[in-house]
N, C-alpha and C positions, 0 to 999 in steps of 0.2 A: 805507640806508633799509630799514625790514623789509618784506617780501616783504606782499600785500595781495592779495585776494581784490577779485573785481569791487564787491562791495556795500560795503566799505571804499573802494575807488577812486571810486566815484559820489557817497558821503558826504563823502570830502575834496574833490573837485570842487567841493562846493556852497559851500565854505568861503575858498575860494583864492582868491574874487576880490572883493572889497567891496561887488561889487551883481550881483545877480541877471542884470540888463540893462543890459549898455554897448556899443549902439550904435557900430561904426567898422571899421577894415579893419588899421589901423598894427598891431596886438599880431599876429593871425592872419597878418598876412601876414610879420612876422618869422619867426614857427616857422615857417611854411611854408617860407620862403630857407633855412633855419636845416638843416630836414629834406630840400634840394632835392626839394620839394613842390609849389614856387609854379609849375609849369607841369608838370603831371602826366605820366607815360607812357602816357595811357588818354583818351579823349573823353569830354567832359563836356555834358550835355545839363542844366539849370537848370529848375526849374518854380517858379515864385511867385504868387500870388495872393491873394487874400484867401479865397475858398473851394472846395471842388473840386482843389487842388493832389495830395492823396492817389491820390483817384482817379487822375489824369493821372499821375503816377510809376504805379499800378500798372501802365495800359495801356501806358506808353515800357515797362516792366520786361517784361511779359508778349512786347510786341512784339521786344523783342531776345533775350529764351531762346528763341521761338519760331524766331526766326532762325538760331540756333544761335549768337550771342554770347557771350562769357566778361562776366557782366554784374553789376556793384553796383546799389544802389539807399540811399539813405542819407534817412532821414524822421524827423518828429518832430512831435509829442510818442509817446510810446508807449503801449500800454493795460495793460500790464499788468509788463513784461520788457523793461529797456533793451536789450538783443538785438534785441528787432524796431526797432529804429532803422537799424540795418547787416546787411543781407541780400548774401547774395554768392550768385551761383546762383539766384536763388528763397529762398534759407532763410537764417533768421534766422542772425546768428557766433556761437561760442562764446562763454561766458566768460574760456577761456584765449585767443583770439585779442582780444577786448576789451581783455584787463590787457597782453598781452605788447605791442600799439598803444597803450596809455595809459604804458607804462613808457618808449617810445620817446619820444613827447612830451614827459614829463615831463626827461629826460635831453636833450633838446634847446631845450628853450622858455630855459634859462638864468633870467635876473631879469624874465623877462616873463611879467606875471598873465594869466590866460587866463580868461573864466567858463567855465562849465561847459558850455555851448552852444558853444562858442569850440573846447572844451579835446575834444571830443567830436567835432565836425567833421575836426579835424585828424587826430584817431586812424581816424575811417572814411576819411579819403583814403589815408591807411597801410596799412590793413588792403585795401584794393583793390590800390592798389602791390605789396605783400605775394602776394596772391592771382592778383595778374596780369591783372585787367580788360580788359578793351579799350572798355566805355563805364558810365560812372556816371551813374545819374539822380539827383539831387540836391535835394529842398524844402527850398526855402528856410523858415527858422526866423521869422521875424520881418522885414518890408517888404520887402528888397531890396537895393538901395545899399548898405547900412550894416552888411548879414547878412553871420555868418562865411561862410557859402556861396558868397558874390560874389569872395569873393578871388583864387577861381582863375577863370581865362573860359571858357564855354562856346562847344560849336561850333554849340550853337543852345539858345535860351531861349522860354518857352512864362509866359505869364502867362494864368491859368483866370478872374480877375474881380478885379473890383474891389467894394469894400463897403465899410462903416464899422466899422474893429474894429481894437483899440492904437491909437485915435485920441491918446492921449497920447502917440505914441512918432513917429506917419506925421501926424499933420494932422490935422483937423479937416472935412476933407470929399472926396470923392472927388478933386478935383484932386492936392488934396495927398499922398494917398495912391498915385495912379495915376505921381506925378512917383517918391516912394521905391519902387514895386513896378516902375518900367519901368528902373530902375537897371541892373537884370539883363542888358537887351538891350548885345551888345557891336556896333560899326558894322564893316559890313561883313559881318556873320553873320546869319542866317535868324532875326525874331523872329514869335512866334505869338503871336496876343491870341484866347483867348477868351471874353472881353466880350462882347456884343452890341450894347451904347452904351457904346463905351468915353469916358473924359475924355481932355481934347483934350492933357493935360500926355501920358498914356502914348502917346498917338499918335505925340505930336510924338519920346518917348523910344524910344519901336520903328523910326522912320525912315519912308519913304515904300514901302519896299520890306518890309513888315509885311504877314505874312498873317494876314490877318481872320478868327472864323468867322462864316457870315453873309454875307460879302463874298466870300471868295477859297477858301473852301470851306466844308461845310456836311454833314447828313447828313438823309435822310430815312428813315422808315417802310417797309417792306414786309412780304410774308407770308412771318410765320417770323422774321423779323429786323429788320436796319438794311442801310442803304447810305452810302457815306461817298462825297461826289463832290468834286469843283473843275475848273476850267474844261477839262484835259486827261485829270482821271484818275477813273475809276469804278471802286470798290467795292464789289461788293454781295454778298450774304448772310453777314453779320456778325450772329450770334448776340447777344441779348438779355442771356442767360448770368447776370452779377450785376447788368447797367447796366440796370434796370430805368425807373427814373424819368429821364425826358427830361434832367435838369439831371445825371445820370451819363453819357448819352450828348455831351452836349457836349463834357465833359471828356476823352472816348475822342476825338470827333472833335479834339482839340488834337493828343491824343499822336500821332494816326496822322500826321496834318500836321506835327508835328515829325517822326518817325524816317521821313518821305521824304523829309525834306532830309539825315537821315544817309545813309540808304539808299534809295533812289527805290521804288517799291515796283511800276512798272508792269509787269514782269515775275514780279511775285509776291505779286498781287492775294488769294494761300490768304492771305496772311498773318494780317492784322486777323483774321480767322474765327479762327483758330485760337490768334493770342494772348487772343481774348477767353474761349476755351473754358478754358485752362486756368488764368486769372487768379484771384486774391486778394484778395478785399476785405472784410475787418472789421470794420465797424463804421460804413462810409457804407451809409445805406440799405437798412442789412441784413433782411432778413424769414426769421424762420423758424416754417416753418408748424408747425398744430398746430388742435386742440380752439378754445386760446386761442392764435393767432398773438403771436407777440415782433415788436418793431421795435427797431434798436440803430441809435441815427446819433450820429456825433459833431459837431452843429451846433452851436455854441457863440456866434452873433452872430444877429443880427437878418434878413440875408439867409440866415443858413443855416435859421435859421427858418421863411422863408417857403417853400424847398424843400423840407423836409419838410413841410408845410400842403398845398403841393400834392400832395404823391405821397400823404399820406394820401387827402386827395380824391378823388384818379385813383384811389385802388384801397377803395372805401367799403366795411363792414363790415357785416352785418347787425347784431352787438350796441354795446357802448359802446369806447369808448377812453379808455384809463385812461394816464396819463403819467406815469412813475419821472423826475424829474430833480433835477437836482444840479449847482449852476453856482460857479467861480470867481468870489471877491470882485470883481475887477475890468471883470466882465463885464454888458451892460445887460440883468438879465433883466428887468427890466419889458418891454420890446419885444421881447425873444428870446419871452417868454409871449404879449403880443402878437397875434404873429404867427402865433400856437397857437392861439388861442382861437375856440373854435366848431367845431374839430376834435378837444379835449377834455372828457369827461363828466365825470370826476377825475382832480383832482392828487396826487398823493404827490411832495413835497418831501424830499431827503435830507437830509443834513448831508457836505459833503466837509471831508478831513481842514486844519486848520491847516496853514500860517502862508495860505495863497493862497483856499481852499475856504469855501465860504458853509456857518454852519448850518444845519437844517431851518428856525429860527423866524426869521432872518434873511431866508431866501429865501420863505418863505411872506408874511412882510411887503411885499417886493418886488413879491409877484405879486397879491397880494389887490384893489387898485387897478385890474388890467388884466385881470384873468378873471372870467368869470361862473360855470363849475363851482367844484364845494367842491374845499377846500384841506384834505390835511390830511399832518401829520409823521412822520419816520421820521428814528431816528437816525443810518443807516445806510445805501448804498448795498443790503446786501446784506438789512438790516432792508426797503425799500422794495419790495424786489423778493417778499420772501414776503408781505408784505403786498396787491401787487399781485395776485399768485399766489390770497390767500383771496380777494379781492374777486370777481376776474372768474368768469366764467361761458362755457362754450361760444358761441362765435360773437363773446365780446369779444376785444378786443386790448390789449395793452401795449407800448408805447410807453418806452424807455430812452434817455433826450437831455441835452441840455446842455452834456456836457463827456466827453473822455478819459477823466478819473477816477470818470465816473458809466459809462461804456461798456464799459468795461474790466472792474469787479469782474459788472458786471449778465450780459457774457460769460461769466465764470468764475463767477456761480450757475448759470446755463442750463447750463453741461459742453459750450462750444461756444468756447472761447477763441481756439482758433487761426483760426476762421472756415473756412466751409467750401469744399469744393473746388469747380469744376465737372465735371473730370475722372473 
């Protein structure tokens, strides 16, 4: 086989396997027996939900370098650079570490297809093995159950919500989604729900011994910060830092509640403080000030929508707000808009790229039914964002939403791609 560069290796990935998404555990969990894979040398900590999962890998990630752990973190989709999928340390892999774990898989998988999703999982658990981990946090791709991520077992799993999103893939209504997203939980092992009204399918699939947030821990407000409590252990002055909007901080109160059952934290109460100080976050609820403040979140469904709605709310502007977005064919933006509407003055509609991505005139049709400001087109992710740019005025904001592939380019106009530090 001739020798391949990463961006060769991602383009035959897409090709390898006859559908984009195939749902099931049998193919991954061969390569994995194949690669003696399928029970790692490293702890494996699982995060799934429907929204919020990101966050929650940041804060598990932040909370174990803070710790001083040898630590992965493996996510998906990406904004920009499939490198930021497989982080060792804090920092994104190389390309040469990408292809030389894609050339292992490929030499072990034999006559078994792998998708791309599939085929990518397996190379980041290599690439940890490789490196030497001692805990991987791991989002799951798609439901749960069925996701290549499920195949190895975690020593504790954290589910952030439950919503309506791949309803063709998980159900038709939260039951049915909360039964494929609680897959994840293994019996006998620590599972974390943070739902606030979870469905009674995940309940039942977390066990009786599920910690709740809201129930079995929780976090409150104070000056200067947050507090993270539960019936034996407090908390408190946990910085603000990137989790500005309450529906960021539930996602930290997950993580912190999961890595005490890796590591109990009563003795080392600095911790949360200090993983929150130096964490990474990209493109959830990002704000970067300015004349015309920017906003970058990557909500993509209808609950994620209304979390943004709110945090605009909470933090009002004196002038307008103006909305760059750009959504996947498959996605409901009539109610992703929605759920926007009345916290947007104007819309700027993009066009994301074929075979998956909505044109401008496509998605302006979408929205026209559900919004009351004007609507108008850009062919362009990066066309939207100068456009947004002439419009506003001192005291407006702009608003970058919808999708990864609207987040991503609108990051790399701004000259802010990698997101910024706290530190």
């Amino acid at each position: 086989m001739a020798a391949r560069d990463l961006a060769a290796w991602l383009d035959w990935q897409e090709k390898l396997h006859p559908t984009e998404i195939e749902l099931g555990l049998e193919r991954v969990r061969a390569v994995l027996r194949a690669m003696a894979l399928d029970r790692p040398p490293f702890r494996v900590a699982t995060v799934g939900g429907t929204n919020g999962k990101g966050s929650c890998v940041a804060v598990l990630e932040a909370l174990a370098l803070a710790d001083g752990m040898a630590t992965g973190a493996y996510t998906s989709p990406h904004l920009l650079r499939y490198n930021e999928r497989v982080r060792v340390g804090g920092e994104d892999v190389s390309d040469a570490e990408l292809v030389a774990a894609f050339e292992a898989v490929e030499a072990a998988r034999g006559r078994t297809s792998l998708s791309y999703f599939e085929f990518g999982t397996v190379a980041a658990l290599e690439i940890f093995r490789r490196r030497e981990v001692s805990l991987a946090v791991l989002e799951v791709g798609l439901g749960g159950r069925l996701d290549a991520v499920n195949a190895v077992d975690p020593q504790v799993a954290v589910v952030t919500s439950i919503g309506l999103d791949h309803v063709e893939w998980l159900g038709p209504d939260r039951e049915s989604i909360g039964r494929e997203k609680g897959g994840i939980f293994r019996a006998g092992r620590p599972a974390i729900i943070g739902d606030r009204d979870p469905p009674a399918a995940l309940l039942r699939a977390a066990g009786a011994d599920a910690l709740r947030l809201g129930v079995d821990f929780d976090w409150r407000d104070e000056d200067g910060g947050w507090r993270w409590r539960s019936a034996t252990l407090e908390l408190p002055g946990i910085p603000r830092g990137l989790l500005q909007a309450p529906a960021l901080r539930d996602n930290a109160a997950c993580a912190i509640a999961a890595f005490n059952e890796l590591r109990p934290l009563a003795n080392a109460a600095w911790l949360p403080a200090a993983a929150v100080g130096r964490m990474r976050l990209a493109g959830r609820l990002q704000r970067i000030p300015g004349d015309v403040e920017w906003w970058l979140d990557v909500a993509h469904n209808p609950d994620g929508a209304a979390v943004l709605a709110g945090a605009l709310r909470a933090a009002p502007t004196r002038g307008r707000t103006i909305a760059v977005i750009g959504m996947l064919a498959d996605k409901d933006a009539a109610a992703f808009a929605a759920a926007l509407d009345g916290c947007v003055d104007h819309w700027i509609v993009v066009s994301l790229p074929p075979p998956r991505g909505l044109d401008a005139a496509a998605l302006a049709r979408r929205l026209a039914p559900c919004v009351r400001a004007p609507i108008e087109e850009a062919g362009s992710v990066t066309l939207g964002c100068t456009r947004a740019r002439a419009l506003a005025r001192p005291g407006d904001r702009v608003v970058a939403c919808g999708s990864f592939h609207a987040v991503g380019p609108a990051l790399e106009w701004l000259g802010v791609y990698c997101g910024p530090r706290t530190d």
